[in-house]
FIMI-852623 format. One line per 5 residues: number of its first residue (from 1); their letters; for each residue z, x, y of N, C-alpha, C. Coordinates in pm, whole numbers. Layout:
REM residues N
NUM	A	Z/X/Y/Z/X/Y/Z/X/Y ~ ...;
END
This chain:
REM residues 185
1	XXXXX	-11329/22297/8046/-11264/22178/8096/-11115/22194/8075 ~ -11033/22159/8187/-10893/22154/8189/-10832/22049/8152 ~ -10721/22062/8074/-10653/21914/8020/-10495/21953/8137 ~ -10497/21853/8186/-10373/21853/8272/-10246/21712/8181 ~ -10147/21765/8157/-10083/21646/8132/-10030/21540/8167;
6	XXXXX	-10066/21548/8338/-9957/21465/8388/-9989/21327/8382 ~ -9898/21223/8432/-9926/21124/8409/-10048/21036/8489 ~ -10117/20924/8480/-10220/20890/8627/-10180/20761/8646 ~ -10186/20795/8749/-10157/20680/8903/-10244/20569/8865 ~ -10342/20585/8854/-10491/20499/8867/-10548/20503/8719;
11	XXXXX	-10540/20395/8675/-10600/20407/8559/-10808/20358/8547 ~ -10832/20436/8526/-11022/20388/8504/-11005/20242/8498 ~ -10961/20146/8436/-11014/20083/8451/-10972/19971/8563 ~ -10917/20009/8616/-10877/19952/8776/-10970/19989/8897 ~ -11084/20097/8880/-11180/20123/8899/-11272/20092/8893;
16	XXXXX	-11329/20072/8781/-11405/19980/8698/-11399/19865/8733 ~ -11319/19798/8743/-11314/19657/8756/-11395/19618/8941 ~ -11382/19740/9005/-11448/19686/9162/-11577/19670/9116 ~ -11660/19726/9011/-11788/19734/9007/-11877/19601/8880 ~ -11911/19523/8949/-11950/19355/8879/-12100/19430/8746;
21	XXXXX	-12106/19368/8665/-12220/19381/8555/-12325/19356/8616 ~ -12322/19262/8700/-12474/19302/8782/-12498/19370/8879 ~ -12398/19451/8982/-12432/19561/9028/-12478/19718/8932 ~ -12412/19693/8821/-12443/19788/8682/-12558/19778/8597 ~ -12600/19655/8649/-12773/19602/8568/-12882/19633/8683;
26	XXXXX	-12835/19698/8826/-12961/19748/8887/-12988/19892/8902 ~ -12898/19963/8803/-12918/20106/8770/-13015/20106/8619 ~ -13091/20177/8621/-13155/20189/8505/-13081/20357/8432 ~ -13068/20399/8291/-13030/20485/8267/-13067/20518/8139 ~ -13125/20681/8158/-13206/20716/8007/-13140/20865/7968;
31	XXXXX	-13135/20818/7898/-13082/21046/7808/-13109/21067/7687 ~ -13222/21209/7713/-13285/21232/7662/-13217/21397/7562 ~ -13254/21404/7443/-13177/21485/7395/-13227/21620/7377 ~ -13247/21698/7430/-13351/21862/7480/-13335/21904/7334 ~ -13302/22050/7354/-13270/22170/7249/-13096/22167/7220;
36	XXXXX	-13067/22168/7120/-12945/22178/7050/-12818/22100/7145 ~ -12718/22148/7211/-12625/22086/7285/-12677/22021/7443 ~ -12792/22072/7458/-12852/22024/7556/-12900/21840/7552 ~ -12882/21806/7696/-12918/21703/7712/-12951/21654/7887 ~ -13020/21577/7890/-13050/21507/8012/-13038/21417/8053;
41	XXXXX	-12963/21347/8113/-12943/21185/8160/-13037/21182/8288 ~ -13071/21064/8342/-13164/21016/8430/-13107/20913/8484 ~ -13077/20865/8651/-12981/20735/8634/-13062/20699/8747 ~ -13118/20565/8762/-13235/20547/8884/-13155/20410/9010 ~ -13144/20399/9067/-13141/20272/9143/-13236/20257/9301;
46	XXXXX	-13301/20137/9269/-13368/20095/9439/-13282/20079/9517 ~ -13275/20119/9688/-13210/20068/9729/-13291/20029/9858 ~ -13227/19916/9957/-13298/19876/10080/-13255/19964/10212 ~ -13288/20129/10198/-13280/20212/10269/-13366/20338/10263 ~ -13359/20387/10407/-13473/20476/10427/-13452/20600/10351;
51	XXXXX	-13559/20658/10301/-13480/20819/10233/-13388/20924/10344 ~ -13395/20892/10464/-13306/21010/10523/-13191/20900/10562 ~ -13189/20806/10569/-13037/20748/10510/-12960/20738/10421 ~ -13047/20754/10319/-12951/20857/10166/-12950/20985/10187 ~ -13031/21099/10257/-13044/21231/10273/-12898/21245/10328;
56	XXXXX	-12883/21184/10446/-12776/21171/10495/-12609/21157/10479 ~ -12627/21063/10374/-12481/21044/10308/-12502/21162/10190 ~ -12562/21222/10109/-12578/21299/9980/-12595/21434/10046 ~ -12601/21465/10157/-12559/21608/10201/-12443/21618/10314 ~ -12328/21561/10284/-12222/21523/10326/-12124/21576/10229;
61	XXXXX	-12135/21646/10171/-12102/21742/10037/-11942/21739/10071 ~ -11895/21769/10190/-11762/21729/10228/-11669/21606/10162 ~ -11799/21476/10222/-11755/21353/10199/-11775/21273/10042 ~ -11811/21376/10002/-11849/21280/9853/-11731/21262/9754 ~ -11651/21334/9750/-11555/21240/9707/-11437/21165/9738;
66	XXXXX	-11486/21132/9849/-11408/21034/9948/-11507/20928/9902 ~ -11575/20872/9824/-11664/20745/9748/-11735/20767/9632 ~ -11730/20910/9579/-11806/20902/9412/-11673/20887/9311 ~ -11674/20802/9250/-11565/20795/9132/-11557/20907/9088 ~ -11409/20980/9026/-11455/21047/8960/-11403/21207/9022;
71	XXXXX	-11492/21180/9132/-11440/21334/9203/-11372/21349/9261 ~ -11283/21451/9228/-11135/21448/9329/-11185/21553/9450 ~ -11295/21665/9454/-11302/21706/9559/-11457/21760/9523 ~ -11519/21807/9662/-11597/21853/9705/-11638/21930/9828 ~ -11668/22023/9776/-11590/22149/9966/-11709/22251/9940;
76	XXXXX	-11792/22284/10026/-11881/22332/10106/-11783/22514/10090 ~ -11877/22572/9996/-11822/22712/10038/-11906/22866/10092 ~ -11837/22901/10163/-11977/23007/10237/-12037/23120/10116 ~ -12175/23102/10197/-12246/23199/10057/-12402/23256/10189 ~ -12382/23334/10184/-12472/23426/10293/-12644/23394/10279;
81	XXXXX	-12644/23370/10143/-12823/23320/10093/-12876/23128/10026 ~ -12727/23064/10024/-12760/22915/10024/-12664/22831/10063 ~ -12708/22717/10014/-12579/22639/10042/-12531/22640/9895 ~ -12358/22624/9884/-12302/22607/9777/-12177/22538/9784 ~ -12115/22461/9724/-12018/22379/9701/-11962/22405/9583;
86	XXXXX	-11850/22326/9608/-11759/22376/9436/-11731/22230/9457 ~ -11763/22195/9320/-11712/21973/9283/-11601/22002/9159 ~ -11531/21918/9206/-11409/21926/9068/-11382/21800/9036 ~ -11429/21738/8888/-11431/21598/8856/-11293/21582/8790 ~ -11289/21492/8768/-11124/21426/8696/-11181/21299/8689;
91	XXXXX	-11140/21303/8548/-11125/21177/8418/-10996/21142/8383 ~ -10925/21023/8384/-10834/20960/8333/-10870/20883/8212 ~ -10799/20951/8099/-10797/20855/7961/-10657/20854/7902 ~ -10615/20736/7869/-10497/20715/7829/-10370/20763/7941 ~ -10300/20833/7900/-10176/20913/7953/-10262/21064/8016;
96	XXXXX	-10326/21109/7984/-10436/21301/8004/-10520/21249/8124 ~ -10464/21333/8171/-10592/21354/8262/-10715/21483/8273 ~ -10866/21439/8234/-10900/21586/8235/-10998/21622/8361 ~ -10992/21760/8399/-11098/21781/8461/-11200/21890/8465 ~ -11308/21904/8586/-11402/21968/8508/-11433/22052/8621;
101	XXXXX	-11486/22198/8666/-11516/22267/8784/-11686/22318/8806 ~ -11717/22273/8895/-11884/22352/8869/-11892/22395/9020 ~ -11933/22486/9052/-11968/22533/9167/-12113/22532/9169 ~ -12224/22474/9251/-12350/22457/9242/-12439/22561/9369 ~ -12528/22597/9374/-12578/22579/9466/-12729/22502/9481;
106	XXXXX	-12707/22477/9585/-12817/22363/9654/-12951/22415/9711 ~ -13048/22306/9653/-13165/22339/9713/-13215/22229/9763 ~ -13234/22210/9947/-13269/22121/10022/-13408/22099/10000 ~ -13484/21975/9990/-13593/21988/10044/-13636/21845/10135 ~ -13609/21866/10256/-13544/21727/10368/-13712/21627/10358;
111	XXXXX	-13731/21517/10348/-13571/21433/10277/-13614/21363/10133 ~ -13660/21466/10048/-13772/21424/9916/-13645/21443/9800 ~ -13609/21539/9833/-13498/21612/9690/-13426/21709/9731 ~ -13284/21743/9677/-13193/21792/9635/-13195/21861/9496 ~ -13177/21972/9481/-13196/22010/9376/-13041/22124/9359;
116	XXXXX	-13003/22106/9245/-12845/22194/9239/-12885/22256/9064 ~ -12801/22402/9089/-12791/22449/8933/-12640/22534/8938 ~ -12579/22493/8825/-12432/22574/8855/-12444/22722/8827 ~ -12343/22768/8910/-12386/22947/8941/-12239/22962/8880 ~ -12137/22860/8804/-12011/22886/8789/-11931/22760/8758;
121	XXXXX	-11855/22794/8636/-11787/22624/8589/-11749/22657/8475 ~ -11741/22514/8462/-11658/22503/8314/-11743/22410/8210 ~ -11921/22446/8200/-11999/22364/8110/-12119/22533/8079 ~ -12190/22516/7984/-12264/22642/7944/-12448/22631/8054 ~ -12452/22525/8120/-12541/22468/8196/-12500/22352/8223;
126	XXXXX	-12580/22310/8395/-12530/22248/8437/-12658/22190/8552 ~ -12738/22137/8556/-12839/22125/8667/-12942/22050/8703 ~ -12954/21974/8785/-13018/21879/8800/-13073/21875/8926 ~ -13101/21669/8985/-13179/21674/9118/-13147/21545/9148 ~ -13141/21526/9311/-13156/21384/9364/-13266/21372/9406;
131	XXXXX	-13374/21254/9423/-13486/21257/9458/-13471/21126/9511 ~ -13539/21094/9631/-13579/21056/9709/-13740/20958/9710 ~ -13780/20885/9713/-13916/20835/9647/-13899/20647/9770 ~ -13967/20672/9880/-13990/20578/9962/-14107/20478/9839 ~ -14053/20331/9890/-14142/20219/9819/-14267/20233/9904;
136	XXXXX	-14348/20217/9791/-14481/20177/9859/-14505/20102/10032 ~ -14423/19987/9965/-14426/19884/10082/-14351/19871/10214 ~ -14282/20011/10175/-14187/20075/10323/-14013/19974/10287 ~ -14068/19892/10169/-13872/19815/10181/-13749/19866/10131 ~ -13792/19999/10114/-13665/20067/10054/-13688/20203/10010;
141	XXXXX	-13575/20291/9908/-13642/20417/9870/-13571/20425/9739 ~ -13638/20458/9591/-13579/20463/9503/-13484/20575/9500 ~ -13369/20574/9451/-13332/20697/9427/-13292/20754/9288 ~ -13340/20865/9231/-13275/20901/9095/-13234/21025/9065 ~ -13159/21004/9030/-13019/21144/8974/-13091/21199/8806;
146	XXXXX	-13147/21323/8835/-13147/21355/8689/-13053/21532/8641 ~ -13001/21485/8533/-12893/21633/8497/-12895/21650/8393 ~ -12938/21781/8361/-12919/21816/8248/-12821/21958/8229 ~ -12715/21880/8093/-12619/21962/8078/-12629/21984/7962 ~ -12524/22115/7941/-12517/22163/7790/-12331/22208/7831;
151	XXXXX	-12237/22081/7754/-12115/22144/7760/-12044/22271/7687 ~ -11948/22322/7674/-11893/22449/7582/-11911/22353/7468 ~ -11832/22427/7362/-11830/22377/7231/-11703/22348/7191 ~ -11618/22343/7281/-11484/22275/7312/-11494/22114/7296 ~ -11621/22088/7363/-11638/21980/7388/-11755/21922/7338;
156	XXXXX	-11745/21788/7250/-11835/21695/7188/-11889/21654/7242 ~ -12074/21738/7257/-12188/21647/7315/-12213/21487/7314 ~ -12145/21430/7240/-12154/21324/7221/-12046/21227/7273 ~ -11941/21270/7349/-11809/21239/7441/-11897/21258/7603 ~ -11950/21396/7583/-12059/21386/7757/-12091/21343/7740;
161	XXXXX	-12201/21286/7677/-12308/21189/7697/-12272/21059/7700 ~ -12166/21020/7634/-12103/20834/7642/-12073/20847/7785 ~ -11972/20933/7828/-11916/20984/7975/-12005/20964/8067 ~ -12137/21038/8031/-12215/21073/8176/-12287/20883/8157 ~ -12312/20833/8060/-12373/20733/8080/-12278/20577/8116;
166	XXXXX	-12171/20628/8108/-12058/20508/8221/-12030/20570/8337 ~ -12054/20707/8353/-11988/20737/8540/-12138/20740/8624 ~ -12239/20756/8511/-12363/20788/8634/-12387/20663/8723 ~ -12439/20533/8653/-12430/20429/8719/-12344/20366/8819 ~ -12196/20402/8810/-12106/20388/8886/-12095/20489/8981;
171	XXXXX	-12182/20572/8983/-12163/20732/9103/-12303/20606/9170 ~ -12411/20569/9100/-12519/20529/9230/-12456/20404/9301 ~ -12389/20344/9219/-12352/20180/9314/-12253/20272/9421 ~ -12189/20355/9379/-12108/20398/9506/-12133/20446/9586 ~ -12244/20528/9563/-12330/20563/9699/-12441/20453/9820;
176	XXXXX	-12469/20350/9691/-12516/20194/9777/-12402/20181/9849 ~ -12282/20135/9798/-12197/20105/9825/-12148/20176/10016 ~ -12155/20316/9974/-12109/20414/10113/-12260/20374/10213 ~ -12371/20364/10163/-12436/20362/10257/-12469/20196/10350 ~ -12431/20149/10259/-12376/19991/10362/-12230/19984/10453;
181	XXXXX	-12177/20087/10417/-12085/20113/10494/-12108/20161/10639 ~ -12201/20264/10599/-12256/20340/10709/-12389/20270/10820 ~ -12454/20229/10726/-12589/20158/10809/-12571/20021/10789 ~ -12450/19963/10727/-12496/19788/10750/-12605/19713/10643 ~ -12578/19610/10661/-12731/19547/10606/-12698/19472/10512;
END
């Protein structure tokens, strides 16, 4: 992880503040603590959309951080045997700004799950899944983000894990968020 010094424009919690406690009370969120620096967060939300209307916005790999907090970019890079992207997050705390690089590649499986493991970054593992899960009753499709990371030893497992469990919830309302943009409703 890179510490940049400069100053930020945007402070988190001017961010924060678009997102109400009860849009934050319809994410559910669990992390679970593996083998040694390892860990897993799980971040779930229903939403009143079809799974290839989330398929849709979440392989837009271009567009995701043009609406996930958090990420300053996301860019689609050629690789002859998958798909792969490079995401570069940025955190504002205090006056520092830090950020973080993972290059993933992707495993489609249209339109059930997403599955990514980093092939390259700045964490010792890095890998998870979006899944896709239509309601019974056809009124929606759950969706849940699960990742499990293991950062360097630069960095206090216990700083990721506070981290991942205030940005995960705020990465799913923003994707509700983009997909009422897109489909209405």
């Amino acid at each position: 992880m890179e510490t940049d010094l400069s100053l930020v424009d945007t402070p988190d919690e001017q961010l924060e503040s678009d997102i109400t406690p009860e849009e934050l009370a319809a994410v559910t969120l669990e992390t679970q603590k593996l083998e040694k620096r390892h860990r897993q967060i799980q971040a779930q939300i229903s939403l009143p959309f079809s799974p290839e209307q989330i398929w849709d916005v979440l392989i837009d790999y271009e567009a995701l951080a043009d609406f996930i907090p958090n990420l300053a970019k996301s860019e689609r890079i050629p690789h002859p045997e998958s798909i792969r992207i490079e995401q570069i997050g940025v955190k504002n705390a205090l006056f520092l700004k830090f950020s973080a690089r993972v290059v993933l590649d992707m495993v489609e499986d249209f339109p059930h799950a997403i599955q990514f493991e980093m092939v390259e970054g700045d964490f010792n593992a890095f890998a998870g899944s979006w899944e896709m899960t239509q309601n019974e009753d056809q009124s929606g499709t759950t969706l849940t983000y699960t990742l499990q990371v293991c950062p360097t030893r630069l960095i206090p497992v216990k700083a990721i894990e506070m981290q991942l469990g205030k940005d995960l919830p705020r990465n799913l309302i923003a994707i509700r968020q983009r997909l009422y943009q897109v489909y209405g409703g």
